[in-house]
N, C-alpha and C positions, 0 to 999 in steps of 0.2 A: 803261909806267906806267899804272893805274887811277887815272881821277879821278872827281869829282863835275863837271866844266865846269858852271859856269853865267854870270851876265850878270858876275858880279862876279871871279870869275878866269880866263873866258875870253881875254883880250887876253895875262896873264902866262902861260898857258899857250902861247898862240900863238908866244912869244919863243923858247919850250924846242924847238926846230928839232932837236936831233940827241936828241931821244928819240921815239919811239913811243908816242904814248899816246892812250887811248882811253877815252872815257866810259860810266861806269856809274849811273845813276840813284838816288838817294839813299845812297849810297856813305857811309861815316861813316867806319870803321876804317881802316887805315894797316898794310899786313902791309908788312915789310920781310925782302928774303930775301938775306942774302950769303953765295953760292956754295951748296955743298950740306951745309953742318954746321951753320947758323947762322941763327937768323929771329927777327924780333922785331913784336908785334903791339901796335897801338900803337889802346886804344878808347875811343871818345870818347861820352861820357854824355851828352847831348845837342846839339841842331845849335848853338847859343849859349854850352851848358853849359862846353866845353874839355874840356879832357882830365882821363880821370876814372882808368886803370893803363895802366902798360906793363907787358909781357911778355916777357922774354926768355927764347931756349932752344936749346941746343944738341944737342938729342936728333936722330940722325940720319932716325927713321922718324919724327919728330914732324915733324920739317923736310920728308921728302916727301911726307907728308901734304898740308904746305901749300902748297908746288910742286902735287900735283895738285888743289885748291880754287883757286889763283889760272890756272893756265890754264881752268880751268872757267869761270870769272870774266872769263878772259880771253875766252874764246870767244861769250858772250852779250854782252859790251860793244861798243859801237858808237866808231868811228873820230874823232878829235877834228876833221876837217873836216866830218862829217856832225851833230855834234854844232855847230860852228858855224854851218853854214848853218840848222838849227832855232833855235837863238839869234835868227840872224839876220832872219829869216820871223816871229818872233814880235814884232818890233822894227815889224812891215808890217802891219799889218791892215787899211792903206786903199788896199790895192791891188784896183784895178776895169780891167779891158780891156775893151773890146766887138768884138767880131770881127766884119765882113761877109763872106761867100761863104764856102762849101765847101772851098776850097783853104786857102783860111785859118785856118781852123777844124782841119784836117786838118793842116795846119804846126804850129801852136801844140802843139796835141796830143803829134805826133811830139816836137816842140823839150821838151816838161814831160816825156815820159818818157825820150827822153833823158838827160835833167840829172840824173831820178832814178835811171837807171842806174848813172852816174857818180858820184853820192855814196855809193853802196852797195859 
């Protein structure tokens, strides 16, 4: 699933545990694909606006078409855990550590790129 994640449906997206989904940055439309005869695009006239047509269609090269724009889509979208912990980081901006000594300093480090590993 492509969403928009932000502060306001990140939590009910959290709840959605048996889908895959993954955040794409100002995302508006709503392509819906069932199976490989059938998709419906669903676009929305602006971000407050609502819904302004839907689309349906059963053309079978129109529908692969958009099997291959949504793995496209899929492929530059980021993971909805790494999309929360940016949420989340945004939530912080009065985060201050001060570090003494070289080992320390050299931990820390290792420990931030680490985490960034791991959310990627």
């Amino acid at each position: 699933m492509l969403v928009d994640a932000n502060s306001e449906n990140i939590d009910f997206l959290k709840t959605l545990v048996f889908l895959e989904i993954r955040h794409l940055e100002g995302l508006r439309d709503h392509i819906g694909l069932y199976g490989k005869k059938f998709f419906m695009v669903v676009i929305m006239q602006g971000k407050d606006d609502g819904l302004l047509q839907t689309f349906f269609r059963n053309s079978e090269s129109l529908v692969q078409k958009q099997i291959c724009v949504y793995r496209d889509l899929w492929k530059i979208a980021i993971p909805l855990s790494s999309r929360t912990k940016e949420l989340e980081h945004q939530h912080n901006d009065g985060y201050d550590k001060s570090l003494f000594g070289i080992r320390n300093i050299q931990n820390e480090i290792n420990s931030l790129v680490g985490q960034t590993k791991q959310s990627q």
